[in-house]
N, C-alpha and C positions, 0 to 999 in steps of 0.2 A: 274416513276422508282425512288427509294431511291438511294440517295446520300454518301455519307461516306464522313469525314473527314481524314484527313492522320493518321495514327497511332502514337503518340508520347507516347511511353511508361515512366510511374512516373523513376523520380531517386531513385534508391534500392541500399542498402548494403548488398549485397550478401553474408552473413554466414549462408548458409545451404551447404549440402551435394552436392552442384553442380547443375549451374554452378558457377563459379566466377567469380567474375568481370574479365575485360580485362583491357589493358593498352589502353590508346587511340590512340597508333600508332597501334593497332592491328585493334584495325576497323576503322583506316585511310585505313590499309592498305586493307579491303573487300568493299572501296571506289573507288580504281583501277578500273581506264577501264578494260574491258575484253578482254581477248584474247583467240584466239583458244587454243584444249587442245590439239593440236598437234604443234603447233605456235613453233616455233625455241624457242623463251623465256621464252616460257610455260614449255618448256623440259627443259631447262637450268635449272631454280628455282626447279624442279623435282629434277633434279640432287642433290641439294644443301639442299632440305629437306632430301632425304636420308640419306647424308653425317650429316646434324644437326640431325637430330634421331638416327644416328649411336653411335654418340658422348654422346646423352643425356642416352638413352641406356646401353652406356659403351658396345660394341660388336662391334666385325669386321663382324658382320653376310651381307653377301652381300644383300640380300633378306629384306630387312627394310626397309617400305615404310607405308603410310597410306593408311587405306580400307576405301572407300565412305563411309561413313556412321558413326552412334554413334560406343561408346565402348562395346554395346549388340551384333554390325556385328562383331567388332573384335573377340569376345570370339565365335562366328558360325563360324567365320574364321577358326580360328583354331581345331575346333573339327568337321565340316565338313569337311576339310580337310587329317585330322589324322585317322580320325574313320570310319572304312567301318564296315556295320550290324558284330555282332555275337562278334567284339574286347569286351574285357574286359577292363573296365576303373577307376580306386582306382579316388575318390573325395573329399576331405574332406570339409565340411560345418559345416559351423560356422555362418551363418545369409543369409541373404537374396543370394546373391551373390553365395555361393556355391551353395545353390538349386538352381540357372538359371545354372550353370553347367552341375547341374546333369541332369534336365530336356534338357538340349540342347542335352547332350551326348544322351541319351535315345532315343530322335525323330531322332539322327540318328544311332540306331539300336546298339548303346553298353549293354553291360550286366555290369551296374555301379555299384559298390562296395561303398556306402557312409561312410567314415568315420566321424562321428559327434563328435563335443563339444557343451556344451552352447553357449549360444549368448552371444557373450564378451567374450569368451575366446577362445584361440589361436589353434589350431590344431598341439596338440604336434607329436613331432618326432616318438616316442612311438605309437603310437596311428597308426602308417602310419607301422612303424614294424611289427605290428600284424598285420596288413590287408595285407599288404603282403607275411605271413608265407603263403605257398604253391601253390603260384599264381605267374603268369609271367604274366601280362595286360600289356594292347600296351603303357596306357598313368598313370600317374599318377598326378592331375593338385590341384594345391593348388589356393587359394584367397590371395596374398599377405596382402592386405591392406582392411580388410572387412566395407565396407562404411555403410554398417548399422549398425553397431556398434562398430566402433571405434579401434578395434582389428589389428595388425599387427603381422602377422605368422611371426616369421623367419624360411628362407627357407633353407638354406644351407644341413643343415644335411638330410630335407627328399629329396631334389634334388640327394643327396649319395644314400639315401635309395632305390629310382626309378629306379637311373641307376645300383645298384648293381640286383637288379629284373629284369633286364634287358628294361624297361620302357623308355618312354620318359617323360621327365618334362614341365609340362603345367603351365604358373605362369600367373595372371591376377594380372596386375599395374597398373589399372585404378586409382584406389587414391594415390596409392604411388609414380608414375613415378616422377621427378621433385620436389616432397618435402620433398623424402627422399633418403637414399640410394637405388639404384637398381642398381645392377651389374650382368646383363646378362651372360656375358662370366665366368667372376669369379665364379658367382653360378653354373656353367654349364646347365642353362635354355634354352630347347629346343624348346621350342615355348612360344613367350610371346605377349600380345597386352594389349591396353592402352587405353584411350581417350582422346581427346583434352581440355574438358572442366573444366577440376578439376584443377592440380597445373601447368599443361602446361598453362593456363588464354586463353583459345582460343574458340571462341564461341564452342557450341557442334556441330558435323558433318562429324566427322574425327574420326578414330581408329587408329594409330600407333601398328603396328606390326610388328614381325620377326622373323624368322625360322632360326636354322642351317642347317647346309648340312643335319647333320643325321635326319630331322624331311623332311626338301626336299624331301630328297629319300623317304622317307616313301610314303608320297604325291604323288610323281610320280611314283610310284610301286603300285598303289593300283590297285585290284582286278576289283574295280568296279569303274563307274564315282563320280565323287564328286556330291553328292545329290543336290548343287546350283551353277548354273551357273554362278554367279552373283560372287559370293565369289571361285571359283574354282582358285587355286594358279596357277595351270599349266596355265591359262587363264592372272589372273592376273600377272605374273612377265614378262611375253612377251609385256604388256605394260608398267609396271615397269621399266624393263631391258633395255635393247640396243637397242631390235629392234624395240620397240616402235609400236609393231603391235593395232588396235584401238579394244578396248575392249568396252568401255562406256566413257559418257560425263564424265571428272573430274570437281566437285565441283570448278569451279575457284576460286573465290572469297574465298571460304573456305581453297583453297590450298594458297592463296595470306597470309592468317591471319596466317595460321599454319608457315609460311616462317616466319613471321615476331614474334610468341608468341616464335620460336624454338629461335630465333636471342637473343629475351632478355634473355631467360636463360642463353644461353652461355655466354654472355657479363656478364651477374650475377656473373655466372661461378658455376657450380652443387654446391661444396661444400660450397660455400657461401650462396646460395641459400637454402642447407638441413640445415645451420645453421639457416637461419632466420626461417623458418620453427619450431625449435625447440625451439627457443629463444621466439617465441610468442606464441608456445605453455604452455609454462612454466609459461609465464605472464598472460595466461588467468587462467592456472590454480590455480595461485596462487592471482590470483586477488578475482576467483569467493570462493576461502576459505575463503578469508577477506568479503565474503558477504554472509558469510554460505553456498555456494554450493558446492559441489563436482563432480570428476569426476567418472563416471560408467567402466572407460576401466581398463581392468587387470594391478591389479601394474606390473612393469617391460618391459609390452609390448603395449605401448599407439600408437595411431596413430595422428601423431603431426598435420596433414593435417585435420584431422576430427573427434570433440570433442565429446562424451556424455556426457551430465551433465543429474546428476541423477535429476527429479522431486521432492521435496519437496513435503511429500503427501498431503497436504490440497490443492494442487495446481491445477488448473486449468490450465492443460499446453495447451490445445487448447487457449485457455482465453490469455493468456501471447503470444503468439505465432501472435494472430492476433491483439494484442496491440502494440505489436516493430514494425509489419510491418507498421499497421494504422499511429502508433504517432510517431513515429522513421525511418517510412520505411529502418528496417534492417528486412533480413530475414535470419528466420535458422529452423533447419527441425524439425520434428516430429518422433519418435521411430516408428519403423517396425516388424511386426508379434511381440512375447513375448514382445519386449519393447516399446508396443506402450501405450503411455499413461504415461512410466515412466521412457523416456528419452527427451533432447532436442538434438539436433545433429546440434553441432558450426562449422562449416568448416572454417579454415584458411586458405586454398590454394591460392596459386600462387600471383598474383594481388591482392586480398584479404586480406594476412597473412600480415599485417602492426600494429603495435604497436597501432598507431594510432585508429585503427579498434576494439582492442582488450578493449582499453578503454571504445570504443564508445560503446559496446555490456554489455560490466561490469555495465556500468551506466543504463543504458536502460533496463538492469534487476531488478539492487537495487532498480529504480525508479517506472516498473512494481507490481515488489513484495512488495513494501512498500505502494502500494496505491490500 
């Protein structure tokens, strides 16, 4: 019978699109003994990430909690939930992210309206106007922070637009939550989910979500059952909630790391936090000008958490890509559908976004490109 050795994974500097490094009290903290996930302790710390999501969030929404799973179950979270066959759904796509939208809406049986821009550019307000002339849809769901390309929607005014249509608002903060502004309540966002592994620094395995009342109701009024049992809100908040009834095993360990990735945010404190995030965005970017490179994201509306830098056309960006990780072990991503081949995709998030980092990547280009 063959043998194995233990696994020791090489040391990487994680600048791609996710995940990010972690702090190493965070995976002290998926070192913890285990405990049951009904354990007195087990619920306590439950308790205590709700209350820490609530906070990072910025909502009083009761219902905020993580779903098992990556940031791909949070976004089925939410539109299995919301969307029973025959609803009408407004989407707007802008890269990778808004087509898993539209695609999820559809498998469960909406009649989706896509609104499209380029890749790398924002899904203007305008744009959500029009598709809304003569239509009342149940949902209307934007991509905050588009991780394939760098793109940061601001949402406010179509958040107005939805609910004047009478809509609910769907926001996906997978790359934004934590590195930048997101204000749930303030935007009036009706349903929103996230992931742990981008600027929250927690390994990947957790979706942070949250409903208001008016998306609740929705949920609990539906026609029909919720298409996954697995993700069913009426299922999930009775283990959530109070009564603690047993729905599935929770991820311990993963829920150990998420207590502890929530803990340093707060101690950071959000806006100190969205500052460094923008402070080392700004250094990369103006590092990689002093080295001839530029950025691909729309002037005005860049995504501070996760860079595109345009390709250099003589450039071999597969070639540069597997030289930083080989001779540098830093890695960072590769462009996706139209911009593959003529973007890099730098992620600063969370753990990650340190000065320090920003250097180390600058150099490891200049050094790539010059040889």
């Amino acid at each position: 019978m063959q043998t194995y050795a233990s696994f020791s994974p090489p040391p990487r500097l994680l600048l791609g699109p996710g995940p990010s490094n972690v702090a190493p009290s965070v995976l002290k903290a998926m070192s913890l003994p285990l405990l049951g996930h009904l354990d007195p302790e087990f619920v306590k710390m439950m308790e205590e990430i709700k209350a820490m999501l609530r906070q990072v969030f910025i909502t009083r929404n009761d219902l905020t909690f993580p779903i098992s799973g990556t940031g791909s179950a949070g976004m089925e979270f939410c539109f299995v939930n919301l969307v029973e066959p025959g609803d009408e759904v407004v989407i707007g796509v802008n890269g990778v992210f808004g087509g898993r939208m539209a695609d999820v809406a559809e498998r469960c049986g909406a009649k989706v309206t896509r609104v499209e821009a380029p890749w790398g550019q924002i899904i203007e307000p305008q744009q959500i106007a029009d598709a809304l002339k003569n239509k009342r849809p149940k949902i209307v769901a934007i991509v905050h922070a588009e991780t394939s390309t760098g793109a940061l929607t601001p949402v406010e005014e179509i958040s107005r637009l939805a609910h004047e249509a009478g809509a609910l608002f769907l926001l996906d903060t997978v790359t934004s939550l934590g590195g930048c502004p997101v204000k749930i309540d303030e935007w009036q966002v009706d349903a929103v989910y996230s992931g742990t592994q981008k600027c929250l620094s927690c390994p990947p395995g957790l979706a942070p979500v949250s409903l208001n009342a008016r998306a609740l109701e929705v949920a609990r009024k539906r026609k029909t059952k919720v298409q996954s049992w697995y993700l069913d809100v009426n299922l999930l908040s009775s283990y959530w909630g109070q009564e603690r009834v047993y729905h599935h095993t929770a991820p311990i360990s993963m829920n150990y790391a998420l207590h502890e990735a929530l803990r340093l945010v707060l101690a950071e404190g959000l806006e100190a936090r969205w500052r460094r995030h923008e402070q080392n965005h700004l250094a990369l970017k103006n590092g990689l000008a002093a080295a001839g490179l530029e950025l691909a994201s729309k002037n005005g509306h860049p995504l501070w958490s996760l860079n595109p830098v345009t390709v250099p056309g003589s450039v071999d960006e597969a070639l540069v890509r597997k030289r930083l990780l080989g001779e540098f072990n830093i890695e960072i991503g590769a462009g996706l559908g139209p911009l593959k081949g003529k973007i890099w995709r730098i992620g600063l998030m969370g753990e990650s976004s340190k000065k320090e980092n920003v250097e180390k990547v600058i150099e490891a280009l200049r050094t790539t490109l010059r040889n």
